[in-house]
C-alpha positions as CSV (number, residue, x, y, z in Angstrom):
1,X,-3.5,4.1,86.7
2,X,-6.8,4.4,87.8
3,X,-8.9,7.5,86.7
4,X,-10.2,8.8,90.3
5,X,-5.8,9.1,90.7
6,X,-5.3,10.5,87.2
7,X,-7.8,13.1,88.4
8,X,-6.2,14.1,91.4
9,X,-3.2,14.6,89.7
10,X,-3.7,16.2,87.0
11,X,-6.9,18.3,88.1
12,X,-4.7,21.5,89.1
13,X,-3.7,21.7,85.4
14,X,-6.8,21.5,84.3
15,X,-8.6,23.9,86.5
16,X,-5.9,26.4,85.9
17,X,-5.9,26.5,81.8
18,X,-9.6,26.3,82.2
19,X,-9.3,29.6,83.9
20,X,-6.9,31.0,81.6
21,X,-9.2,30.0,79.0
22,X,-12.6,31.9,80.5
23,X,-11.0,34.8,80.7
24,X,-8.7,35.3,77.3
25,X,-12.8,34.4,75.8
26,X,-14.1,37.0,77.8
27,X,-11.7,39.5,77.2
28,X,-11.8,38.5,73.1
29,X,-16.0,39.2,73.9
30,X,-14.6,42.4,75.8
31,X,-16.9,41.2,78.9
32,X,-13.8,41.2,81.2
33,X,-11.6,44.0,82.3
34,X,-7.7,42.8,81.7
35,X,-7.0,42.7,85.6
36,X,-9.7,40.5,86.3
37,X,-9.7,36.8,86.9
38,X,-12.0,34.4,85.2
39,X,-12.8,31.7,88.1
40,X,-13.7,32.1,92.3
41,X,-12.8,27.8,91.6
42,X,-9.2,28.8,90.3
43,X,-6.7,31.4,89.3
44,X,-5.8,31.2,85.8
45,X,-2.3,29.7,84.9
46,X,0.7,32.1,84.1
47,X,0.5,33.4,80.4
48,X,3.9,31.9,79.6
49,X,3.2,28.2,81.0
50,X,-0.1,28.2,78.6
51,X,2.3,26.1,75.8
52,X,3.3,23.5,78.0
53,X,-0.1,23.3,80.0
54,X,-2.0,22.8,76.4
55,X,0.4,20.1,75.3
56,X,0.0,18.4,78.9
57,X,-3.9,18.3,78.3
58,X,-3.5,17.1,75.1
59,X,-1.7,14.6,76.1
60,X,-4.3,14.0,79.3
61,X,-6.8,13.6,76.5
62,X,-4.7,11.0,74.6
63,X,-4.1,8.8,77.9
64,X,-7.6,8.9,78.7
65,X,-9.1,7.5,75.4
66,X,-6.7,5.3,75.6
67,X,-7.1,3.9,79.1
68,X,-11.1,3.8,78.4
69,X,-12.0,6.8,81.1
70,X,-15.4,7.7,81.7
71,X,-16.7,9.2,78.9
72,X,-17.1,12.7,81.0
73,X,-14.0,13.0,81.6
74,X,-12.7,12.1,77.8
75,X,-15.2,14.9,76.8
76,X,-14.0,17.1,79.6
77,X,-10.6,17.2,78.3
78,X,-11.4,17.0,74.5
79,X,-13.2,20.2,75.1
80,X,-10.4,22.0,76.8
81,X,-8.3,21.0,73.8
82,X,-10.7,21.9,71.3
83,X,-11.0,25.6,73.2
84,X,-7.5,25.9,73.7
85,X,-6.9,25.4,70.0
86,X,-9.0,27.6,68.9
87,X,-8.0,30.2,71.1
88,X,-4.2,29.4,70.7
89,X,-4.9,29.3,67.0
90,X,-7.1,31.3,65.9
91,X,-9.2,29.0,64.5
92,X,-12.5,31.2,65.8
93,X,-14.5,32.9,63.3
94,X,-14.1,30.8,60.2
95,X,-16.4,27.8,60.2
96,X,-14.1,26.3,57.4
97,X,-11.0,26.3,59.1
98,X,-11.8,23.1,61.4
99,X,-13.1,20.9,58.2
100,X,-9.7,22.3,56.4
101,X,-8.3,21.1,59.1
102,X,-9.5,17.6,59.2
103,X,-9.3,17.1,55.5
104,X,-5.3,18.1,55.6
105,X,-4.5,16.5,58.8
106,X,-7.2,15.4,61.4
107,X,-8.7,12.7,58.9
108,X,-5.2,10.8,57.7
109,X,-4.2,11.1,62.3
110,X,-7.7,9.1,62.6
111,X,-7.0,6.6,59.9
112,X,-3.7,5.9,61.3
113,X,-5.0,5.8,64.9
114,X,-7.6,3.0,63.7
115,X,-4.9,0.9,62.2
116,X,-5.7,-2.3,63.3
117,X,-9.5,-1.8,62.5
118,X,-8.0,-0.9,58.5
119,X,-5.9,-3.4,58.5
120,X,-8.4,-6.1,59.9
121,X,-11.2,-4.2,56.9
122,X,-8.3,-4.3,54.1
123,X,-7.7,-8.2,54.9
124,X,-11.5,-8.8,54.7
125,X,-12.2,-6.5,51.1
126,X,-8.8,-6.8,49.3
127,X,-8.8,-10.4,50.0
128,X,-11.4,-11.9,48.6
129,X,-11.1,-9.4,45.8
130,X,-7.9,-10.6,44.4
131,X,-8.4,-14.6,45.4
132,X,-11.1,-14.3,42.9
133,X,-9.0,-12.6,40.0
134,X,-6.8,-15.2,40.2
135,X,-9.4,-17.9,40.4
136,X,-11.5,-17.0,37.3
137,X,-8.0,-17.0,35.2
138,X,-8.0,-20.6,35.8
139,X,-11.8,-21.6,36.7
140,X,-13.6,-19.1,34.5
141,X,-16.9,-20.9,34.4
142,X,-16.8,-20.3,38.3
143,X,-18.1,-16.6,37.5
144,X,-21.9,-18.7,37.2
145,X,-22.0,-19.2,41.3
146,X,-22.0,-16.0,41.4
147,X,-23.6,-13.5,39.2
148,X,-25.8,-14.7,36.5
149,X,-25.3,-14.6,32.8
150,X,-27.6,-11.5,31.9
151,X,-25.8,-9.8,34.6
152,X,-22.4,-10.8,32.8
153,X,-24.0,-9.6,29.7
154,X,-24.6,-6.4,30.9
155,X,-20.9,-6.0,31.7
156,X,-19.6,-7.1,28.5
157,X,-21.6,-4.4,26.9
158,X,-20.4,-1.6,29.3
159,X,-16.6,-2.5,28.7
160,X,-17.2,-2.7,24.6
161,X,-13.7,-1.9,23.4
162,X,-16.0,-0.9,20.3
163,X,-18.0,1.8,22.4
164,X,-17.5,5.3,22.7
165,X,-17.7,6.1,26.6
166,X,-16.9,2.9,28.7
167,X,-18.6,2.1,31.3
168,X,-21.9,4.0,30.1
169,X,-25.1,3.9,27.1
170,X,-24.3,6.7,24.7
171,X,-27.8,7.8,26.1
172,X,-26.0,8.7,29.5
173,X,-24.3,11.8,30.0
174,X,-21.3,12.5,32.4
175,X,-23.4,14.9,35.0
176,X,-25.9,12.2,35.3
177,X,-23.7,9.5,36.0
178,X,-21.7,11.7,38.3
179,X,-24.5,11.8,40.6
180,X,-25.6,8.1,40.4
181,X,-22.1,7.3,41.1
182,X,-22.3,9.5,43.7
183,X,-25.7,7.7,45.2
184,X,-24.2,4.4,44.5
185,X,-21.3,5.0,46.5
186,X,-22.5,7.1,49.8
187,X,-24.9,4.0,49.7
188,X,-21.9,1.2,50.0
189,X,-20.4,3.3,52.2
190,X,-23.3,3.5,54.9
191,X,-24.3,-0.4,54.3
192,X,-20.5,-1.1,55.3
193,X,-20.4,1.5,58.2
194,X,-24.1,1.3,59.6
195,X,-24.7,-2.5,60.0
196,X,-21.6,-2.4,62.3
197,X,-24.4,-1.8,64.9
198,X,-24.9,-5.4,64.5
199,X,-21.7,-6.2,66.3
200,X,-19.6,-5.7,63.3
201,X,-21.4,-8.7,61.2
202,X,-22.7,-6.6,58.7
203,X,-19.7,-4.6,58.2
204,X,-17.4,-8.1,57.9
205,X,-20.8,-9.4,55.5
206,X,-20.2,-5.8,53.5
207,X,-16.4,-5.7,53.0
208,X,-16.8,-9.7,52.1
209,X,-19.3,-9.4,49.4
210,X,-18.3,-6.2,47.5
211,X,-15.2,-7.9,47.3
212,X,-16.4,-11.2,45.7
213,X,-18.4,-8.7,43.7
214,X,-16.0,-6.2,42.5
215,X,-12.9,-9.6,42.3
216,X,-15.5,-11.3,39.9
217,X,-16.2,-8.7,37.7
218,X,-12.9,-7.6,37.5
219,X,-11.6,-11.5,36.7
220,X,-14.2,-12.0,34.7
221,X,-14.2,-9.5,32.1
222,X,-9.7,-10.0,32.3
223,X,-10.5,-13.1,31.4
224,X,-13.0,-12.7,28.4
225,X,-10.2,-10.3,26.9
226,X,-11.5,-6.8,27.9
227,X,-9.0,-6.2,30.1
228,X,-7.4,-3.2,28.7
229,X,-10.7,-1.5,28.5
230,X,-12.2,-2.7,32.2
231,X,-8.5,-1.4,34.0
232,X,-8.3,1.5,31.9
233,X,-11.7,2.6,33.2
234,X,-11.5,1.6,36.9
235,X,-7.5,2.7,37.4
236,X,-8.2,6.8,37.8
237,X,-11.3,6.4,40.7
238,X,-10.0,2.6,42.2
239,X,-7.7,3.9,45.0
240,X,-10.2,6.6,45.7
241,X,-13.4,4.5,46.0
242,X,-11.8,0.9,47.3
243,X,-10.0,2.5,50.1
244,X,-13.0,4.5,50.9
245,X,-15.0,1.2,50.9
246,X,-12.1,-0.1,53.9
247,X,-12.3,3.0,55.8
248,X,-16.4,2.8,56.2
249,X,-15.9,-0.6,57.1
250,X,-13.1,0.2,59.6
251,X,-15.7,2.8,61.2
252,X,-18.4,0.0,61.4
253,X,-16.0,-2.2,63.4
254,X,-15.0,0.3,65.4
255,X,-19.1,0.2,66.2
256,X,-19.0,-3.7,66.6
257,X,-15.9,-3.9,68.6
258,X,-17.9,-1.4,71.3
259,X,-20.4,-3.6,71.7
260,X,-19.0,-7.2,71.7
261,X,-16.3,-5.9,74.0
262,X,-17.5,-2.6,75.9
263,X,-14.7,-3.4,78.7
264,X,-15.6,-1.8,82.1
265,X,-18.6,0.5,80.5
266,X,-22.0,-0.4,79.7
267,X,-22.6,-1.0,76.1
268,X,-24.8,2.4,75.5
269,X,-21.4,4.5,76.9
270,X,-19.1,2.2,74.8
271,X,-21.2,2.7,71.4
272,X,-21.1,6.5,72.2
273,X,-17.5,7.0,72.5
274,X,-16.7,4.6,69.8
275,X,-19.2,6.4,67.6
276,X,-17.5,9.8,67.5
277,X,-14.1,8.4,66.1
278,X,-16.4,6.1,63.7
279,X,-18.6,9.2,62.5
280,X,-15.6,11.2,62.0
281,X,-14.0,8.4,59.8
282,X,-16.6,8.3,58.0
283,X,-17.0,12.1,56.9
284,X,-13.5,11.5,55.8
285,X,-14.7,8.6,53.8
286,X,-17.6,10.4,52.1
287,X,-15.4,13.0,51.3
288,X,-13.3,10.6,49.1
289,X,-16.5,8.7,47.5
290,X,-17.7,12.1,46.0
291,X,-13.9,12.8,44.5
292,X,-14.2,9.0,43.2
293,X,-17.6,9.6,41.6
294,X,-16.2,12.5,39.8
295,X,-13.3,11.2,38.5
296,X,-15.9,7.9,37.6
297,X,-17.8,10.1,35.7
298,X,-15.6,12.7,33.5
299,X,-12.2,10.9,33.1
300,X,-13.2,7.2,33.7
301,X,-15.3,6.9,30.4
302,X,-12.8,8.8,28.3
303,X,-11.5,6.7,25.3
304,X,-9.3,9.4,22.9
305,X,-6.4,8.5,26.3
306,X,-4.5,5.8,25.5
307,X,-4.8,2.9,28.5
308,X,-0.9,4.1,29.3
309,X,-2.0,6.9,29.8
310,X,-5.0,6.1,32.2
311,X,-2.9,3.3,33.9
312,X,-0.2,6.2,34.9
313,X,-3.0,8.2,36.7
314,X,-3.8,5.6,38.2
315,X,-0.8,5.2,39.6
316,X,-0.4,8.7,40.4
317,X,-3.8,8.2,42.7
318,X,-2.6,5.7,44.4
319,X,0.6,6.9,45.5
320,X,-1.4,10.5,46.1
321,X,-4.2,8.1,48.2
322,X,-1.5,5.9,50.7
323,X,0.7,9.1,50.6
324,X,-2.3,11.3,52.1
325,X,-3.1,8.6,54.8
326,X,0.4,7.6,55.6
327,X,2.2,11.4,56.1
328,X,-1.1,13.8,55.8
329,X,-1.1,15.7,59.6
330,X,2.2,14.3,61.2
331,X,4.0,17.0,62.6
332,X,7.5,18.0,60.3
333,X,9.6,18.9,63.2
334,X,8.9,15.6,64.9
């Protein structure tokens, strides 16, 4: 359908709940006397067809985004949604309500809205991740293309099964590796998500290379024997931190894709709407870096668990991890 139609039809609707809107604001401000009406333009919609208007615009909003509308009207009608919520909901008044409200249900809807983007950024990470595991079982001395032998050194000393905190000098101490993990992770995450301004190469270069990186090390120091000590470590903050690393690099080809294919728009309008889903992904995806640096830093290192033990929580993140992003904000009575 084209938009000028989708406007014609569906602009009585809008204009109306606007109205109803104005006023219920004004009267909350108490600058409106209860008889009064809120717009010369239009008379405000019927207190009892308020429900079924809001899920209409809703809806309105969905079709729009989805049919690439003009960026006006998508914002238009995300801002009658956003209003009505609030005012249906009584989100007003607490500023952290809305990010509650993301983190439980708006973050795990965008994921799952950007499906083909994760999927496309688990293929490019995971991949290469686990062909290089398997690889260095059989090819070990392939691990010298790639990272070079004081760098494997290094490694070997982190993952000690002799030392007392893996993963760390006995010099460091848990509050100062919480915040370089937390530095060393925002800045993977930006590399992957930013250079998708260079339509999506840098994101696909990203995702490629920290998973050669993270697929040798992890084959690497399996294969020299330390596995129980490496997987023990990385198990509690992997699902955390790797899927974080995919969702950055979903939001970066979300970036790409507007600019190698902006359809009908110009590029500039295409990078601007693509940028608010890809900004908002990527608030979700900090959020889980900082929970991975923190688990990286005071559990991680821990040797007095035995690897059962650190395996199982592991396991436990995981399932809490695809759980969140698979079920988090669908609606129960659907």
């Amino acid at each position: 359908m084209r938009q000028a139609i989708f406007e014609a039809r569906h602009a009585a609707d809008w204009a109306g709940f606007e109205a109803w809107l104005d006023h219920h604001e004004r009267l909350r401000r108490g600058t409106a006397p209860a008889g009064t009406t809120a717009s010369a333009a239009a008379a405000p919609i019927p207190d009892a067809a308020v429900p079924q208007t809001y899920r209409r615009v809703c809806q309105h909003l969905a079709l729009a985004r989805d049919r690439q509308y003009s960026p006006d009207l998508v914002d238009r009608l995300n801002r009658l949604a956003l209003r009505g919520h609030h005012l249906l909901f009584g989100a007003r008044g607490s500023c952290g309500i809305p990010a509650l409200e993301f983190l439980l249900g708006g973050f795990p809807r965008l994921v799952r809205a950007e499906a083909p983007l994760v999927a496309a950024a688990t293929c490019l990470f995971f991949g290469p991740l686990l062909a290089l595991i398997a690889v260095l079982q059989w090819h070990p001395d392939f691990i010298y293309y790639l990272i070079p032998p004081e760098g494997l050194a290094k490694f070997q000393e982190m993952y000690d099964p002799s030392n007392r905190r893996l993963g760390q000098r006995d010099a460091d101490d848990n509050v100062m590796m919480f915040g370089f993990y937390i530095w060393n992770n925002v800045k993977i995450g930006f590399q992957t998500f930013a250079t998708g301004l260079a339509f999506g190469l840098g994101s696909i270069f990203y995702l490629v290379s920290n998973g050669v990186l993270i697929g040798a090390i992890a084959g690497y120091l399996t294969q020299v024997g330390y596995a129980e000590t490496f997987w023990s470590f990385v198990s509690g903050h992997s699902a955390m931190e790797l899927v974080a690393i995919v969702i950055s690099g979903a939001a970066g080809l979300r970036l790409g894709g507007a600019l190698v294919a902006p359809g009908s728009r110009s590029r500039k309008a295409a990078l601007v709407e693509a940028a608010k889903p890809a900004v908002r992904l990527m608030y979700g995806a900090a959020g889980m870096f900082i929970v991975a640096a923190f688990i990286e830093a005071f559990w991680s290192p821990l040797t007095f668990f035995p690897a059962t033990t650190k395996y199982l929580v592991g396991l436990v993140m995981w399932g809490v991890v695809v759980g969140y992003l698979a079920l988090g904000g669908r609606d129960r009575a659907a």
